[in-house]
C-alpha positions as CSV (number, residue, x, y, z in Angstrom):
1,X,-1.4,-86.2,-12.1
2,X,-2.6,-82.8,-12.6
3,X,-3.6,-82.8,-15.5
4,X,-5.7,-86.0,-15.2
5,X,-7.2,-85.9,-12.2
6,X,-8.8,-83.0,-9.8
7,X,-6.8,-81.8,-7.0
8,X,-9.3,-82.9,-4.9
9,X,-9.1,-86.2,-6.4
10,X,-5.1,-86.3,-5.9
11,X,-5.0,-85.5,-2.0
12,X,-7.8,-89.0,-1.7
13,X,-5.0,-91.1,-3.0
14,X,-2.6,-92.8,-0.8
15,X,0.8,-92.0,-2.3
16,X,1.4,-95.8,-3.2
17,X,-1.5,-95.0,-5.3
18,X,-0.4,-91.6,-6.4
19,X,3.2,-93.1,-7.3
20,X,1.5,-95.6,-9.4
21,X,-1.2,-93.9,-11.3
22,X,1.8,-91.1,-12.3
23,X,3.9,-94.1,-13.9
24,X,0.3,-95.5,-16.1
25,X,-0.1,-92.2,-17.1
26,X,3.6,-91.4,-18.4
27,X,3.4,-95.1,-20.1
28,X,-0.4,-93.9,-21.7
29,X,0.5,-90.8,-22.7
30,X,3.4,-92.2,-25.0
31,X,1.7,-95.0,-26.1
32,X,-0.3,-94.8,-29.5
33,X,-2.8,-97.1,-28.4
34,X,-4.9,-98.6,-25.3
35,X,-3.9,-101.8,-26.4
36,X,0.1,-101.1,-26.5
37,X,-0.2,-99.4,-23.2
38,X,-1.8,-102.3,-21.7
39,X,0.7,-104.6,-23.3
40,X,4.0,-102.3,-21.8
41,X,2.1,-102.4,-18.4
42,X,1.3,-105.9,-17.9
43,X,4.1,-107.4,-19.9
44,X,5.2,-110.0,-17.0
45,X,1.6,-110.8,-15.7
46,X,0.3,-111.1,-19.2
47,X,2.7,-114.5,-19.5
48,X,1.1,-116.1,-16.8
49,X,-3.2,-115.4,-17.0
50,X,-4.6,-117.4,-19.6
51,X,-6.7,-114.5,-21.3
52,X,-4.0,-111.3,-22.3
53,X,-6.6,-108.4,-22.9
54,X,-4.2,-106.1,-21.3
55,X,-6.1,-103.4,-23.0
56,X,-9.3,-104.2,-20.6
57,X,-7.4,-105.1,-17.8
58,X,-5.9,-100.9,-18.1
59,X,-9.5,-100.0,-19.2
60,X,-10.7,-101.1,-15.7
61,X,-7.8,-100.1,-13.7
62,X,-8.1,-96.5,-15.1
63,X,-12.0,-96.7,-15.0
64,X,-11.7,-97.3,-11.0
65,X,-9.9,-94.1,-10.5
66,X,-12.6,-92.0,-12.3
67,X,-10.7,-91.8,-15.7
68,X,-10.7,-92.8,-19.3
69,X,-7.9,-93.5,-21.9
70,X,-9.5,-90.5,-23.5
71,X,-8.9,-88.5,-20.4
72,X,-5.2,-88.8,-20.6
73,X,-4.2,-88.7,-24.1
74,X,-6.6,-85.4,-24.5
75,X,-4.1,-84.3,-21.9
């Protein structure tokens, strides 16, 4: 998480949170795309919600931790 995220940042986090956020970052960061990320992250959930932007849906989860999909592939 390092590399994404300030130490500072880090010790905020609740380890469920930190546990989590480190597994959407190793899925980004060998993605090619938002969109392909998204879609290996939410692929049970996406079955059942009637609208599958799982590119948003990662867009907003990363967005409410301070980062960008930018932020981690520059990584």
């Amino acid at each position: 998480l390092s590399s994404v995220l300030s130490a500072d940042a880090i010790a905020d986090l609740d380890l469920f949170d930190r546990l989590q956020l480190a597994g959407v970052v190793e899925v980004a960061k060998r993605s090619p795309s938002l969109s392909d990320a998204g879609r290996a992250l939410f692929a049970s959930s996406r079955a059942k919600r009637s609208s599958t932007n799982d590119a948003d849906r990662l867009r907003k989860y990363l967005a409410r931790l301070g980062l960008t999909w930018h932020n981690i592939r520059a990584q």
